[in-house]
C-alpha positions in Angstrom: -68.8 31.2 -16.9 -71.0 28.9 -14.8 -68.3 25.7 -15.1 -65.8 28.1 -13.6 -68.4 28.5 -10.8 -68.9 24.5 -10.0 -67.2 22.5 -8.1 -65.4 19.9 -9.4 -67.5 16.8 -9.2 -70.4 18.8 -10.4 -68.0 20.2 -13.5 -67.2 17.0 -14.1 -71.2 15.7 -14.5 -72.1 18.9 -16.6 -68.7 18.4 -19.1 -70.3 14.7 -19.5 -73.9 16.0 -19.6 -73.2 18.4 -22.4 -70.4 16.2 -24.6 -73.1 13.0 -24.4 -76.2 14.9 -24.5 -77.6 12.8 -21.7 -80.7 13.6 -19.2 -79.6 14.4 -15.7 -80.6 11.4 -14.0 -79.0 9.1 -17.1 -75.9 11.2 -15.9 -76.2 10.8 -12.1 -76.8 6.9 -12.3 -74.6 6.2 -14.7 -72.8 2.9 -14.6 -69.7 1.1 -15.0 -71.4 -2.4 -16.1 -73.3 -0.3 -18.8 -69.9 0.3 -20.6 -68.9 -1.4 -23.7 -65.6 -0.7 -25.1 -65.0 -0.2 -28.6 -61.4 -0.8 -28.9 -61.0 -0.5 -32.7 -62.2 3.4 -32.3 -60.5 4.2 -28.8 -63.6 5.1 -27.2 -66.8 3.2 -25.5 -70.1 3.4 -25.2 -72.8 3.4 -22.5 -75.9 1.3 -22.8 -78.5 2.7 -20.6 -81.3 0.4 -20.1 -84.5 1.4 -20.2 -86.2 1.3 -16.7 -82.4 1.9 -14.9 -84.8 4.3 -12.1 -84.3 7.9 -12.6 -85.8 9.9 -10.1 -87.9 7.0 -8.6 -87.8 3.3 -9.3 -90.4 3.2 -12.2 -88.5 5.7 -13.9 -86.4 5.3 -17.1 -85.0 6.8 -20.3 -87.3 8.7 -21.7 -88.8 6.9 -24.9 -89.0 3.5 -22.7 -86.2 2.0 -25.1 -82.2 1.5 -24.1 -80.5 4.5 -24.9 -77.1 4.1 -27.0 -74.6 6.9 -25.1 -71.6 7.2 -27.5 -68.5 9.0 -26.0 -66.7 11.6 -28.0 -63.4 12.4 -27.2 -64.0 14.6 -24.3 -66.5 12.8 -22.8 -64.1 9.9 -23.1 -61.9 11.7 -21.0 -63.8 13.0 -18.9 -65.0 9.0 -17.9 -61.3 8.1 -18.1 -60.8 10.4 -15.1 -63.4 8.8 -13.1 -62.5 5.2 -13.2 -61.7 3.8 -9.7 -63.5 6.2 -7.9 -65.9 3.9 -7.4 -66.8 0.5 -8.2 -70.4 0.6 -9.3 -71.0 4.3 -10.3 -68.8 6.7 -13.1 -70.3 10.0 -10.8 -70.2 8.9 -7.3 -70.9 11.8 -4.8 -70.1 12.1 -1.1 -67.5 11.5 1.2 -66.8 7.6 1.3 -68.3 5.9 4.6 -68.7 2.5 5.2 -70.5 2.1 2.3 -68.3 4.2 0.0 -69.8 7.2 -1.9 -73.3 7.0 -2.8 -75.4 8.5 -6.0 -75.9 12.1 -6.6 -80.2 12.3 -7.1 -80.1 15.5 -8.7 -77.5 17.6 -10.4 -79.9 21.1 -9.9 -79.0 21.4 -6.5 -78.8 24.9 -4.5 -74.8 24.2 -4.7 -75.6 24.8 -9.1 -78.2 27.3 -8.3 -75.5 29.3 -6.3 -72.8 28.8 -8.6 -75.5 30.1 -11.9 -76.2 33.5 -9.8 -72.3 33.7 -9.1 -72.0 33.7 -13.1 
């Protein structure tokens, strides 16, 4: 009931979120020059690395180690979709200015707060 409630580039980050099991932040900075393709399986993976910045600079994946992000077929998809949206970023957010889109900090906003009370 709450994806039916989200917009879509918020259903897009929660679908990736739940099919990669992810943290938020690993979701909302995730980038394109962390993918590896994996061509004999149809799929890639994400290699996160460990101090990427989550909420602040110093911030990282949580164990202080890369994290290994491999995409099931959904997931897959789901990236598949966002490819040219932006150059650096899989889950760019905002309308493009002169510096295009820019990243989403947080994907508990008061836009998924409203949209949880809606379902």
């Amino acid at each position: 009931m709450l994806f039916a409630e989200l917009p879509d580039h918020l259903l897009r980050m929660a679908l990736s979120k739940v099919d990669i099991g992810c943290r938020k932040q690993e979701v909302c900075k995730l980038r394109w020059d962390w993918e590896i393709r994996v061509p004999a399986l149809s799929t890639s993976v994400f290699l996160i690395p460990a101090g990427f910045g989550g909420r602040s600079e110093k911030a990282g994946v949580k164990n202080d180690d890369e994290r290994l992000v491999i995409l099931n077929k959904v997931a897959m998809s789901i990236i598949d979709n966002q490819r040219g949206l932006h150059k650096d970023l899989v889950f760019p957010y905002g309308k493009a200015d002169q510096f295009g889109p820019t990243v989403m900090h947080r994907m508990n906003d008061s836009v998924l707060k409203k949209a949880r009370v809606r379902a």
